[in-house]
Biopython code that builds the backbone (N, CA, C, O; Angstrom):
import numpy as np
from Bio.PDB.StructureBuilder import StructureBuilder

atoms = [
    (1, "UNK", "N", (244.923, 215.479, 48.055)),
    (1, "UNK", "CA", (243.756, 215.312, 48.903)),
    (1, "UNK", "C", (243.154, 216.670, 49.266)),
    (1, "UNK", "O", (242.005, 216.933, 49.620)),
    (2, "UNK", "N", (244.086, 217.375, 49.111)),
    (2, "UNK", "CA", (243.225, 219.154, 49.442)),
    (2, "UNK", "C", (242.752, 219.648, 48.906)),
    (2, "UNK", "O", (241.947, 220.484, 49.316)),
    (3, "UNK", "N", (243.069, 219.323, 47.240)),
    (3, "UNK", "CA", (242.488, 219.846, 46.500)),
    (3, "UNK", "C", (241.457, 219.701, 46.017)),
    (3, "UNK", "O", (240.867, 220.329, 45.137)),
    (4, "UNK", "N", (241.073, 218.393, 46.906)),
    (4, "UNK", "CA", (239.755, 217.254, 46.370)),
    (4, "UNK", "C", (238.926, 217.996, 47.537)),
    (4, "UNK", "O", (238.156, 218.909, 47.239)),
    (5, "UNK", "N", (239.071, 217.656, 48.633)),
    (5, "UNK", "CA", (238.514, 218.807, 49.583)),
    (5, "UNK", "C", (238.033, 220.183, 49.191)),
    (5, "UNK", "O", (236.826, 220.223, 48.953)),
    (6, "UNK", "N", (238.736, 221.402, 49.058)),
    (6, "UNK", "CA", (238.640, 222.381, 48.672)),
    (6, "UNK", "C", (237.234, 222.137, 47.638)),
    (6, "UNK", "O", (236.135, 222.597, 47.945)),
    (7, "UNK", "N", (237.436, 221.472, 46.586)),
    (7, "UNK", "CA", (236.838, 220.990, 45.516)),
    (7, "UNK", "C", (235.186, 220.365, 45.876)),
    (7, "UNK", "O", (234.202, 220.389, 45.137)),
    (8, "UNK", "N", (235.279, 219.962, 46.915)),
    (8, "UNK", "CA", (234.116, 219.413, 47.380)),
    (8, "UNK", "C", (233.898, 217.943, 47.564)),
    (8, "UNK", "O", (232.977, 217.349, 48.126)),
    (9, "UNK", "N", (235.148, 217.425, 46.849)),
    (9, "UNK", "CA", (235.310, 215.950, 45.939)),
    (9, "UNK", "C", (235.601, 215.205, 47.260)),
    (9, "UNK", "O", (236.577, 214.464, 47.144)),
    (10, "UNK", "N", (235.017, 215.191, 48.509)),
    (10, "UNK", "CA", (235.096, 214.084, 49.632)),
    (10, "UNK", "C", (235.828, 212.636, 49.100)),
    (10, "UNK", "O", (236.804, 211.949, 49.400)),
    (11, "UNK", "N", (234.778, 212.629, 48.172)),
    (11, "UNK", "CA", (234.474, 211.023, 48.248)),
    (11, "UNK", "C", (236.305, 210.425, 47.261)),
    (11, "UNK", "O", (236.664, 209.249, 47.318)),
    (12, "UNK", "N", (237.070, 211.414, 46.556)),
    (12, "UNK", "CA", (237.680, 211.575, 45.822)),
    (12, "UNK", "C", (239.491, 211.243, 46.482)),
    (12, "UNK", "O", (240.388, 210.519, 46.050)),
    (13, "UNK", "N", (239.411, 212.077, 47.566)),
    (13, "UNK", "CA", (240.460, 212.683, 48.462)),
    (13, "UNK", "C", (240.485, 211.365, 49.236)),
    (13, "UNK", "O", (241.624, 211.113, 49.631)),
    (14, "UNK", "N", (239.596, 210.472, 49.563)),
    (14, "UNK", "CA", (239.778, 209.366, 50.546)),
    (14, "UNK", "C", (240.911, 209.013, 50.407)),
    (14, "UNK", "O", (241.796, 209.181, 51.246)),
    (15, "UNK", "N", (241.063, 208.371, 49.118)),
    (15, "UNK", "CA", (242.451, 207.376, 48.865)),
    (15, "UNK", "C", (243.820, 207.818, 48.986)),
    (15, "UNK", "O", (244.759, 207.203, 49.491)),
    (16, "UNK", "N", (243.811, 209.060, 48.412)),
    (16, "UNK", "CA", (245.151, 210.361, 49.103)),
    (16, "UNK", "C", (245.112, 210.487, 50.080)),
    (16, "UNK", "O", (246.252, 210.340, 50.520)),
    (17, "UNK", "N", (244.197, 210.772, 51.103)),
    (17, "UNK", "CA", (244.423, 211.126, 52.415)),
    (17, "UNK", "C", (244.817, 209.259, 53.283)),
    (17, "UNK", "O", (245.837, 208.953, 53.901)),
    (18, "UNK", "N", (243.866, 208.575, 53.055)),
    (18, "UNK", "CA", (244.981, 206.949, 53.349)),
    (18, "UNK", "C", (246.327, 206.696, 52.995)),
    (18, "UNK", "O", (247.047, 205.902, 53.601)),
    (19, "UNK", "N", (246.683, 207.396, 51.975)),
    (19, "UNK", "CA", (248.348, 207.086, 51.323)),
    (19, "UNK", "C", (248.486, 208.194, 52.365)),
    (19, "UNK", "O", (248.538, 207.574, 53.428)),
    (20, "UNK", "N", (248.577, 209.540, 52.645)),
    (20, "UNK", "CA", (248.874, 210.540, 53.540)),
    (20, "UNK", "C", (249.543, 209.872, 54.790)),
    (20, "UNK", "O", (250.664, 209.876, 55.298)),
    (21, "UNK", "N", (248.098, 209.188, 55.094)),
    (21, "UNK", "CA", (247.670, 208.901, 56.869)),
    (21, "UNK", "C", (249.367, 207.679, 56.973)),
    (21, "UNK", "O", (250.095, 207.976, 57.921)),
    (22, "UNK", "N", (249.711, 206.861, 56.365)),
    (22, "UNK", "CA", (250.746, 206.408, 56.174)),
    (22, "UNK", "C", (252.602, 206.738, 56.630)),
    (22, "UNK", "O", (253.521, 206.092, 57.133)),
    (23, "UNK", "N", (252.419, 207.918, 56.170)),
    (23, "UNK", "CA", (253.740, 208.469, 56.570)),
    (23, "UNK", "C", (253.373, 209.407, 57.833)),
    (23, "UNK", "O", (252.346, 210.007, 58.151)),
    (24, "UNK", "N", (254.804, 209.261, 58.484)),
    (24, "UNK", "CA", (254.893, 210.115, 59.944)),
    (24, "UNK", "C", (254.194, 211.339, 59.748)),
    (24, "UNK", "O", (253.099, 211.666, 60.205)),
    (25, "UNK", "N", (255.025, 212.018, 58.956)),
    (25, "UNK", "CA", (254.955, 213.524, 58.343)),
    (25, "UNK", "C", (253.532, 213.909, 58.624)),
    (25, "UNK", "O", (253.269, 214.747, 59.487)),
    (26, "UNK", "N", (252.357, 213.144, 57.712)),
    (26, "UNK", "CA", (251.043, 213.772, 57.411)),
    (26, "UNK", "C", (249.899, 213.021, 58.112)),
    (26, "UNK", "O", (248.714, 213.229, 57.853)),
    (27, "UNK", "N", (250.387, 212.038, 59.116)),
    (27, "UNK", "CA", (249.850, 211.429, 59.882)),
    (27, "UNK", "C", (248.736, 211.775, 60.389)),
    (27, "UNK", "O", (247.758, 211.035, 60.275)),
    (28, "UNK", "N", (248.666, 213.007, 61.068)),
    (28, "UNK", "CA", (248.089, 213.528, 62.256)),
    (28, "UNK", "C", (247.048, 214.343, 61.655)),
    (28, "UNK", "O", (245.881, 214.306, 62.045)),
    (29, "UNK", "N", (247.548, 215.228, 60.514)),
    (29, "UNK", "CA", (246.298, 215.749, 59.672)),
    (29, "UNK", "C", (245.589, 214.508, 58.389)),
    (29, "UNK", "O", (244.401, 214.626, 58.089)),
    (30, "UNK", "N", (246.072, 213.878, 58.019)),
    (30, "UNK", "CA", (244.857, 213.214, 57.317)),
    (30, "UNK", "C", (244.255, 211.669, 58.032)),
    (30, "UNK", "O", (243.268, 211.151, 57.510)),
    (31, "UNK", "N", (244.717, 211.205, 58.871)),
    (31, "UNK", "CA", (243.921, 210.629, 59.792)),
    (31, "UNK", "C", (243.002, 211.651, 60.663)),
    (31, "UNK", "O", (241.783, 211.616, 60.495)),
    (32, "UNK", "N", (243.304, 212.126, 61.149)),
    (32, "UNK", "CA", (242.137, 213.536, 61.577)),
    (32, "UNK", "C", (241.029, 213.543, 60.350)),
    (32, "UNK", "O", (239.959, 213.002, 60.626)),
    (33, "UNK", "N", (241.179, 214.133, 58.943)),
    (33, "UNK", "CA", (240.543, 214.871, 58.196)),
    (33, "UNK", "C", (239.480, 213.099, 57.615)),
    (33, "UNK", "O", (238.278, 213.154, 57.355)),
    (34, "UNK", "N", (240.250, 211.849, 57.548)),
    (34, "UNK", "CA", (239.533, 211.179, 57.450)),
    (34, "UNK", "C", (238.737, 210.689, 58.266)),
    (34, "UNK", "O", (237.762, 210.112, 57.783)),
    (35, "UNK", "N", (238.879, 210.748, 59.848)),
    (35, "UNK", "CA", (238.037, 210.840, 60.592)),
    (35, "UNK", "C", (236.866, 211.613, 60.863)),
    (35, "UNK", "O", (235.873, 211.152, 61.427)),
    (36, "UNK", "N", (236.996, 212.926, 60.415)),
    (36, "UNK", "CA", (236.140, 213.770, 59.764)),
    (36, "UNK", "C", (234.875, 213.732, 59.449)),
    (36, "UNK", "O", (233.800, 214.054, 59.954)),
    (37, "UNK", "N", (235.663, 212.785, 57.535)),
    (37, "UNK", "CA", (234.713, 212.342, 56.911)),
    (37, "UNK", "C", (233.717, 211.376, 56.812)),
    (37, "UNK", "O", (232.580, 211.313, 56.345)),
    (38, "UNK", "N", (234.560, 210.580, 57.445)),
    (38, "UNK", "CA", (233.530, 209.260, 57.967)),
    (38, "UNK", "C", (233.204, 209.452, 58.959)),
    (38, "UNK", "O", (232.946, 208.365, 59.475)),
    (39, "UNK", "N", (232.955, 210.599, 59.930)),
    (39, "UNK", "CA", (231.988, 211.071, 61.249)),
    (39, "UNK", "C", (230.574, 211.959, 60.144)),
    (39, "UNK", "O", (229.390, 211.801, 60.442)),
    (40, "UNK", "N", (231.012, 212.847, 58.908)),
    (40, "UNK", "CA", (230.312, 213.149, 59.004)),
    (40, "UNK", "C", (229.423, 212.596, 58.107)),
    (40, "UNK", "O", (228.500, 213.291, 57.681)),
    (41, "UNK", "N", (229.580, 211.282, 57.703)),
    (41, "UNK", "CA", (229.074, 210.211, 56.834)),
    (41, "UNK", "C", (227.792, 209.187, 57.507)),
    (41, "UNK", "O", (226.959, 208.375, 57.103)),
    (42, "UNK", "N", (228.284, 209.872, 58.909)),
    (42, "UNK", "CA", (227.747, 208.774, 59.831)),
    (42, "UNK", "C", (228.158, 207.555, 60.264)),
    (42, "UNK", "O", (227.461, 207.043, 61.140)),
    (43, "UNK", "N", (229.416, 206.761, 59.755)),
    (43, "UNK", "CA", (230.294, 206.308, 60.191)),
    (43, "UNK", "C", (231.115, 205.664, 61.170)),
    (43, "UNK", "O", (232.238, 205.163, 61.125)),
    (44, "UNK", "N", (230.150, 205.829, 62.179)),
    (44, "UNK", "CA", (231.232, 206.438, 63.438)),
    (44, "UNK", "C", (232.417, 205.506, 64.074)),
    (44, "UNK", "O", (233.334, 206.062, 64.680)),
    (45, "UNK", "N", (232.387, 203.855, 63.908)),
    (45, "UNK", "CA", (233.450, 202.875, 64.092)),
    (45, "UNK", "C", (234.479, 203.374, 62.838)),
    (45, "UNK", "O", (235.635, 203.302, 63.254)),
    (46, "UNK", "N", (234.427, 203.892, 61.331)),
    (46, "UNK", "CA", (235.804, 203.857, 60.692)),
    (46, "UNK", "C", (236.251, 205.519, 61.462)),
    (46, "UNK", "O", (237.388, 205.882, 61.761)),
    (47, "UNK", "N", (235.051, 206.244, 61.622)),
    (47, "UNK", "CA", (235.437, 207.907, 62.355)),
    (47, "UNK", "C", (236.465, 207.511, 63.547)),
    (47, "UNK", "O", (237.644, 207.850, 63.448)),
    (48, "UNK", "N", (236.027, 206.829, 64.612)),
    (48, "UNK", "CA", (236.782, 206.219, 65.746)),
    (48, "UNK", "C", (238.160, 206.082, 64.920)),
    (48, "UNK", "O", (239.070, 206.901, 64.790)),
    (49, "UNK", "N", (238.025, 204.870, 64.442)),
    (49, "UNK", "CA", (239.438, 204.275, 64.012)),
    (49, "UNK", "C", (240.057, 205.126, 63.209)),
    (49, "UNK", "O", (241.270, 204.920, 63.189)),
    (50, "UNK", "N", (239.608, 206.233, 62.363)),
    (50, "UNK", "CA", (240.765, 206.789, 62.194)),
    (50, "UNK", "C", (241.300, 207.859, 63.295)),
    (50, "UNK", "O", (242.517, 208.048, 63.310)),
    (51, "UNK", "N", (240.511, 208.553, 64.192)),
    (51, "UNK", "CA", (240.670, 209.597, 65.139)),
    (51, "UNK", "C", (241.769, 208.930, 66.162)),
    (51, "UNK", "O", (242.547, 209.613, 66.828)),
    (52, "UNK", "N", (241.733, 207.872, 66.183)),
    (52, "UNK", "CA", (242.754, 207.072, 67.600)),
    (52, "UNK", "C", (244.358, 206.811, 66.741)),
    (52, "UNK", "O", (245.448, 206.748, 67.309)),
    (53, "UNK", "N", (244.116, 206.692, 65.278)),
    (53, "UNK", "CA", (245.284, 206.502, 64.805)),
    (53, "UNK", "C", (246.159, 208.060, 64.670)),
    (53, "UNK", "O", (247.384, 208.133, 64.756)),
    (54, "UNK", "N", (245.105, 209.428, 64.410)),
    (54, "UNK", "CA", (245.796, 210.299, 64.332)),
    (54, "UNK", "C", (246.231, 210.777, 66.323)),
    (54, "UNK", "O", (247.225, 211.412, 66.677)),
    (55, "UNK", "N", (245.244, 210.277, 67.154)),
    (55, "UNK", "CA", (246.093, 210.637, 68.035)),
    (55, "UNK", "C", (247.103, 209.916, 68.881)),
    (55, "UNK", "O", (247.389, 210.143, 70.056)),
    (56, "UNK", "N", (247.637, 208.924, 67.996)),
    (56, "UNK", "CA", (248.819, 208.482, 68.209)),
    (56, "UNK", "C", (250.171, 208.956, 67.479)),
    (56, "UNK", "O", (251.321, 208.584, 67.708)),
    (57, "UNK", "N", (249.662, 209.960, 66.455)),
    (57, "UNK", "CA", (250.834, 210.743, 65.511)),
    (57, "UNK", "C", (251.211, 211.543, 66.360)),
    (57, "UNK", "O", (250.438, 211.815, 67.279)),
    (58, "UNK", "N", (252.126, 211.972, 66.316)),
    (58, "UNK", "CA", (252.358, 213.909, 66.746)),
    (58, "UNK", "C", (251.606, 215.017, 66.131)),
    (58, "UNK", "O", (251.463, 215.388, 64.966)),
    (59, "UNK", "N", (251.138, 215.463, 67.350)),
    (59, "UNK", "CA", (250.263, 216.823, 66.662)),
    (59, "UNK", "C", (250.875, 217.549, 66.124)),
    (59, "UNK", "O", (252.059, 217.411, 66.433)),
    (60, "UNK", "N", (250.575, 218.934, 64.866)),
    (60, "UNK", "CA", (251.298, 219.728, 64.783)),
    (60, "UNK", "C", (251.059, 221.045, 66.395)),
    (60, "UNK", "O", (251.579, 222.158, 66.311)),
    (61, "UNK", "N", (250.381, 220.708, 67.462)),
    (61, "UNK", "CA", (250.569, 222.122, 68.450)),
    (61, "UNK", "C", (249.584, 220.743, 69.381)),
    (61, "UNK", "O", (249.161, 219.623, 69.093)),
    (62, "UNK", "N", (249.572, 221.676, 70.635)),
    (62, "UNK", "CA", (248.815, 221.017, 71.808)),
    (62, "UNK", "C", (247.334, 221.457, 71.686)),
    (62, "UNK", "O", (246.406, 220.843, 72.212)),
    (63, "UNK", "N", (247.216, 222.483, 71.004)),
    (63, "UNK", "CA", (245.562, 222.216, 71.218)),
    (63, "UNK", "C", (244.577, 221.467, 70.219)),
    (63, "UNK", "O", (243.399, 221.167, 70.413)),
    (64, "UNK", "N", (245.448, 221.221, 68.985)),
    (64, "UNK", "CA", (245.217, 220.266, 68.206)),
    (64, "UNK", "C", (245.110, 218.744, 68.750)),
    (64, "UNK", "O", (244.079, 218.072, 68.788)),
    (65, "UNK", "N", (246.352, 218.366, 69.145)),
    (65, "UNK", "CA", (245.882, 217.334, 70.190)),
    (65, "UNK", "C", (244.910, 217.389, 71.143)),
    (65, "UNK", "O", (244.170, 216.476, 70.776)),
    (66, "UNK", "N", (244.430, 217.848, 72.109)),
    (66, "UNK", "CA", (243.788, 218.591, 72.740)),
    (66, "UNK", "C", (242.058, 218.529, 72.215)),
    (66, "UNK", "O", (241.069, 218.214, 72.878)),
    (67, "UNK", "N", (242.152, 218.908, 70.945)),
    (67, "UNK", "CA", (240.791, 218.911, 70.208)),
    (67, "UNK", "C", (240.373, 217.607, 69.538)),
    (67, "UNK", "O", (239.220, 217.180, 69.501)),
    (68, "UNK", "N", (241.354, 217.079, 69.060)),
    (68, "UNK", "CA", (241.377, 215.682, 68.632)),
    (68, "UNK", "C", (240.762, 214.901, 69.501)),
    (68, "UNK", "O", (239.692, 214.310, 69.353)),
    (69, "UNK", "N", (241.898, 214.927, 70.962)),
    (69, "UNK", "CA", (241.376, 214.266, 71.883)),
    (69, "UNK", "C", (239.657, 213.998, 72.568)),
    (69, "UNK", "O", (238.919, 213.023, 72.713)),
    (70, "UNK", "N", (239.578, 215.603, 72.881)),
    (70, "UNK", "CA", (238.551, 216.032, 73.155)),
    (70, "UNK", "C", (237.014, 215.271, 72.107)),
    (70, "UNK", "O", (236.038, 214.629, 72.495)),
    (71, "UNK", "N", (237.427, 215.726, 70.732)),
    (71, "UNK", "CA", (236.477, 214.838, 69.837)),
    (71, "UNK", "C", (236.466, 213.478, 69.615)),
    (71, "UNK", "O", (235.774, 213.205, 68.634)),
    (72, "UNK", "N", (236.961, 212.532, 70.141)),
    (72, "UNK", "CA", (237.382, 211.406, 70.254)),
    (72, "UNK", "C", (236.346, 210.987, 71.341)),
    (72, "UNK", "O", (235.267, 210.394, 71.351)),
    (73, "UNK", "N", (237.035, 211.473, 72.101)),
    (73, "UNK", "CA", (236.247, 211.002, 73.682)),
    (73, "UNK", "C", (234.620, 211.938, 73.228)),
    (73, "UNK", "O", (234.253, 211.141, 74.090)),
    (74, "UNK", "N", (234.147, 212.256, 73.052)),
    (74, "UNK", "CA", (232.640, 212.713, 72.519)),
    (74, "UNK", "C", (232.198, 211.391, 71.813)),
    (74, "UNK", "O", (231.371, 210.558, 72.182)),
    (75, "UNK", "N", (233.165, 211.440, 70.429)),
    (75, "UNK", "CA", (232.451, 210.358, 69.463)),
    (75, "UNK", "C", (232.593, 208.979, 70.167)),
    (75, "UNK", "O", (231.581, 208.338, 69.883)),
    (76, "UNK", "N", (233.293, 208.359, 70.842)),
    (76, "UNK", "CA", (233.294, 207.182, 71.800)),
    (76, "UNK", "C", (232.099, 207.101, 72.751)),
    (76, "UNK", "O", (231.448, 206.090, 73.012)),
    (77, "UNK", "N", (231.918, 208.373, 73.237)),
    (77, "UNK", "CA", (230.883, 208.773, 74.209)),
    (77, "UNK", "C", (229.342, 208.156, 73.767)),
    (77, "UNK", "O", (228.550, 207.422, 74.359)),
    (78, "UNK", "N", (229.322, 208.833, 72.416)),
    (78, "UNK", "CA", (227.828, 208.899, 71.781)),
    (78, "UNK", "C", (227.547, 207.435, 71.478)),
    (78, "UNK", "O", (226.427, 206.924, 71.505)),
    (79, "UNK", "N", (228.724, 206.797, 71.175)),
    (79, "UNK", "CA", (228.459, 205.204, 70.391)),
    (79, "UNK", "C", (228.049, 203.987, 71.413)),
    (79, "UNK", "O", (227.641, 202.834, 71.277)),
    (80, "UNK", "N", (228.376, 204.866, 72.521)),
    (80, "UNK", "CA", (227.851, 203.720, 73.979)),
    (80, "UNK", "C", (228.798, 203.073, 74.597)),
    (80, "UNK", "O", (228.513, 202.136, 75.342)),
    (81, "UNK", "N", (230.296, 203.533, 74.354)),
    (81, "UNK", "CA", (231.546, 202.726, 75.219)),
    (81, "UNK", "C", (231.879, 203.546, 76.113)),
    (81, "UNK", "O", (232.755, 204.304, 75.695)),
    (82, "UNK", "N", (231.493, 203.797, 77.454)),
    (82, "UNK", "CA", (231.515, 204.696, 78.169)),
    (82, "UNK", "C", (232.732, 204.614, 78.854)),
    (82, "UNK", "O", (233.384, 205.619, 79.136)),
    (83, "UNK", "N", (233.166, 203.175, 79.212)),
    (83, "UNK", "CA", (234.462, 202.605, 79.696)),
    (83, "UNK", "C", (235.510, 203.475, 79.122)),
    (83, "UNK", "O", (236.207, 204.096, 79.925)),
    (84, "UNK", "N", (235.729, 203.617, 77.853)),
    (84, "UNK", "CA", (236.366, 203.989, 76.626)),
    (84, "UNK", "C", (236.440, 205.375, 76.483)),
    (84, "UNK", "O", (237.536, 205.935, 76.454)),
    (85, "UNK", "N", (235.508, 205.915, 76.402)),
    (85, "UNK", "CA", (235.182, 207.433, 76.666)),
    (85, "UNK", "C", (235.998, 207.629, 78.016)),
    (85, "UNK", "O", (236.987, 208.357, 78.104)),
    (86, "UNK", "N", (235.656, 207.159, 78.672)),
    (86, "UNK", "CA", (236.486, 207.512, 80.144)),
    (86, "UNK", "C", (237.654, 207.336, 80.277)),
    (86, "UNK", "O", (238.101, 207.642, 81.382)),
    (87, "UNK", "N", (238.145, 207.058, 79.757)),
    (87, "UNK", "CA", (239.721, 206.219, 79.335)),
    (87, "UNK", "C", (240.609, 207.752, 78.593)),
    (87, "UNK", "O", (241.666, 208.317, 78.872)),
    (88, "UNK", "N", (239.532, 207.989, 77.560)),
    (88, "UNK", "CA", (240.153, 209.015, 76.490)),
    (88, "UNK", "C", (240.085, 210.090, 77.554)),
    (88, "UNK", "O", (241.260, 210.229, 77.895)),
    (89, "UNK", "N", (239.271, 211.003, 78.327)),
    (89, "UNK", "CA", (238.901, 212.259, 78.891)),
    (89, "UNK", "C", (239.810, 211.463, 79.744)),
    (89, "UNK", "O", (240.945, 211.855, 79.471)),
    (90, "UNK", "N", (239.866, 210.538, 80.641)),
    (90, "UNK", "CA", (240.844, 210.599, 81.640)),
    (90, "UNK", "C", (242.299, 210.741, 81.097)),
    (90, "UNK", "O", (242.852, 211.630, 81.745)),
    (91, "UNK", "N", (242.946, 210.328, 80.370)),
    (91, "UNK", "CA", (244.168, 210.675, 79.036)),
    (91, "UNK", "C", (243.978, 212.286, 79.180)),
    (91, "UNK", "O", (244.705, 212.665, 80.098)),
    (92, "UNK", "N", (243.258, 213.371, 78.600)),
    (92, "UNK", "CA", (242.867, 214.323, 77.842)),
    (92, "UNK", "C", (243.406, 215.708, 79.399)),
    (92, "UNK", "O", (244.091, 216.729, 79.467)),
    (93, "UNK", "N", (242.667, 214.961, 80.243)),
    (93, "UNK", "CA", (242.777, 215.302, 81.551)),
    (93, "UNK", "C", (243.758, 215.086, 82.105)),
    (93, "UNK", "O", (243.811, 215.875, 83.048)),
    (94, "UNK", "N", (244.534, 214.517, 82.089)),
    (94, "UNK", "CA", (245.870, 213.902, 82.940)),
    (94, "UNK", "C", (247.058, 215.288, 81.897)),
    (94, "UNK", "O", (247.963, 216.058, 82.220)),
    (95, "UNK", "N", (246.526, 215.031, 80.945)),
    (95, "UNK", "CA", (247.409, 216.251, 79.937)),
    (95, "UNK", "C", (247.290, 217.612, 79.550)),
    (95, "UNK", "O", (248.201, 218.248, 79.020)),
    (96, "UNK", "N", (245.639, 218.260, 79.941)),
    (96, "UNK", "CA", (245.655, 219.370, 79.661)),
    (96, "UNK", "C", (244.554, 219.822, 80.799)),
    (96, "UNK", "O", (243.733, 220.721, 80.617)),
    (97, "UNK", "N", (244.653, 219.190, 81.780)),
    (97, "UNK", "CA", (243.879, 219.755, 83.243)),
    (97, "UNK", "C", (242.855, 220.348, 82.944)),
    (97, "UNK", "O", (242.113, 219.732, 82.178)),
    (98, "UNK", "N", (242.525, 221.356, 83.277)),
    (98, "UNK", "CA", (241.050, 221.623, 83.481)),
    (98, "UNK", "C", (240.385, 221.997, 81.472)),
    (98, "UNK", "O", (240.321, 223.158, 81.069)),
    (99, "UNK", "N", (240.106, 221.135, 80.820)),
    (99, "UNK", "CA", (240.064, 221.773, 79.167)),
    (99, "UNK", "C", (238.510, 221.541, 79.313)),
    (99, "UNK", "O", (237.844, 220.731, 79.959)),
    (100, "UNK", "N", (238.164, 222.695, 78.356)),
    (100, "UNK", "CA", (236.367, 222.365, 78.419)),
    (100, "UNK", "C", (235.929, 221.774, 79.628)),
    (100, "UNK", "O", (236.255, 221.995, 80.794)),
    (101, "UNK", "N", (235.099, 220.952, 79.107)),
    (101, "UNK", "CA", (234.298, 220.360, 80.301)),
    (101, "UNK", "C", (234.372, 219.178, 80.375)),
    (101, "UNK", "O", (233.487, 218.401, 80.734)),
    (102, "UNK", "N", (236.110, 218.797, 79.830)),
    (102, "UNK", "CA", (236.376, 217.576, 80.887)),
    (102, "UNK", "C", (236.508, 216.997, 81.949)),
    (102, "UNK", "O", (236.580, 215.769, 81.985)),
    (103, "UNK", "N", (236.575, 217.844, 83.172)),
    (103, "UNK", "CA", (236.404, 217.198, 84.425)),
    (103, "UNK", "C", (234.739, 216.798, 84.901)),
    (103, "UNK", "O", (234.560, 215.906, 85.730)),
    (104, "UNK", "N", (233.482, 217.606, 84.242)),
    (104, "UNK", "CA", (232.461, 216.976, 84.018)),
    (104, "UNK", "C", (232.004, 215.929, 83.729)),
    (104, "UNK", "O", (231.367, 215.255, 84.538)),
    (105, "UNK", "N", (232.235, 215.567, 82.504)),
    (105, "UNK", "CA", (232.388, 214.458, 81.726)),
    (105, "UNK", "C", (233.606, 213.084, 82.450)),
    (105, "UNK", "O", (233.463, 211.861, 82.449)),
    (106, "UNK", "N", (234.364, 213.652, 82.814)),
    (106, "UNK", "CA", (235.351, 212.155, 83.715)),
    (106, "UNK", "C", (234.404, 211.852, 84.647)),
    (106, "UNK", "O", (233.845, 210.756, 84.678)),
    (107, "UNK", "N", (234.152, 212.858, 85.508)),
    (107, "UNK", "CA", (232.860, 212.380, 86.904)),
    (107, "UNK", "C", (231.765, 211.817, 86.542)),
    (107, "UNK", "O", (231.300, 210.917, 87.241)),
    (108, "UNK", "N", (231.013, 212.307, 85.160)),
    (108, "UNK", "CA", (229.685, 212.191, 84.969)),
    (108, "UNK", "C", (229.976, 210.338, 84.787)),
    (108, "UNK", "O", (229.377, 209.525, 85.491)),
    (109, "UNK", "N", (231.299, 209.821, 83.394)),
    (109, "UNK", "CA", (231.117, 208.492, 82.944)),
    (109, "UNK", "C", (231.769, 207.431, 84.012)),
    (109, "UNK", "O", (231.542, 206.224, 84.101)),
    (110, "UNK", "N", (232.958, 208.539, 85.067)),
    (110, "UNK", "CA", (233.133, 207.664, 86.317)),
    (110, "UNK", "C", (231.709, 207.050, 87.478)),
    (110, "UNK", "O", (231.740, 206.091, 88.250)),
    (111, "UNK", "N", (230.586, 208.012, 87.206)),
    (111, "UNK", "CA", (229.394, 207.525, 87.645)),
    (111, "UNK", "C", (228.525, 206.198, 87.267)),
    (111, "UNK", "O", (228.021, 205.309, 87.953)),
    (112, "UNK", "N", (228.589, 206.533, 85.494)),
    (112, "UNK", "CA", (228.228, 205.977, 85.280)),
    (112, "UNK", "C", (228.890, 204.190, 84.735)),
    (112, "UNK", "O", (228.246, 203.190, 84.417)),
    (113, "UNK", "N", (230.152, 204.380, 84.809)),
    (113, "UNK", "CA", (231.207, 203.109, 85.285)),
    (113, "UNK", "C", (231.083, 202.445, 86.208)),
    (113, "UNK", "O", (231.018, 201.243, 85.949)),
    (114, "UNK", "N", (230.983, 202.869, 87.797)),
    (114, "UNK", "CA", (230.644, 202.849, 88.696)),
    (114, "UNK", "C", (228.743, 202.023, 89.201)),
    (114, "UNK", "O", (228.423, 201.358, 90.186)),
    (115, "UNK", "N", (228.144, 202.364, 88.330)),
    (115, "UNK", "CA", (226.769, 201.661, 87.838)),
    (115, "UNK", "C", (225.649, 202.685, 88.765)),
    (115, "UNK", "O", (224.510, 202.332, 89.072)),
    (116, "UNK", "N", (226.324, 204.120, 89.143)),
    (116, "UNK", "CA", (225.607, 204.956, 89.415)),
    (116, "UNK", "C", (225.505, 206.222, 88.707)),
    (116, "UNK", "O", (224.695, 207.072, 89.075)),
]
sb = StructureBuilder()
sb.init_structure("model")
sb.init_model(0)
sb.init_chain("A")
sb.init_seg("    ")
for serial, (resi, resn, name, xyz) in enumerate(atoms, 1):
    if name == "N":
        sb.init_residue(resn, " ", resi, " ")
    sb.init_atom(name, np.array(xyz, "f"), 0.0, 1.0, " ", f" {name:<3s}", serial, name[0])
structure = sb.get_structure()
């Protein structure tokens, strides 16, 4: 699948990176990398679904998780599940306290949860 990447061959690497996403081991990077691709496909329900499966793997480090997370709760954000979005940054937040401008974003979609 990397080499299909590297290569340019997106469309190529899918099916390797699904056999990948499969085992513990490579979990976390090719559910990530296929989330990726189908975000930047436009995609954004298979982008979701794969981004929630890699952050249920083990990261390889915390800010990987961290960034995952972080892009997760964005792409949830944009698609109109704000409930959901708030769910992820409140997760994101409970684990890495003040990161970017998640405590913004918890207040801003707790507002708008709230129906203010």
């Amino acid at each position: 699948a990397r080499t299909y990447l590297e290569m340019g061959l997106t469309e190529e690497a899918i099916g390797p990176l699904e056999t990948a996403a499969k085992t513990t081991r490579f979990r976390f990077e090719a559910a990530s990398l296929l989330g990726r691709i189908f975000q930047g496909r436009g995609d954004t329900a298979r982008a979701i679904e794969w981004l929630e499966r890699a952050a249920e793997a083990p990261a390889p480090s915390e800010e990987d998780s961290r960034g995952l997370l972080y892009d997760l709760g964005t792409m949830v954000e944009e698609s109109g599940d704000t409930a959901r979005a708030l769910a992820v940054f409140l997760e994101l937040q409970s684990e890495a306290g003040d990161y970017r401008d998640v405590a913004e974003r918890v207040e801003r979609l707790a507002r708008v949860e709230a129906g203010g």
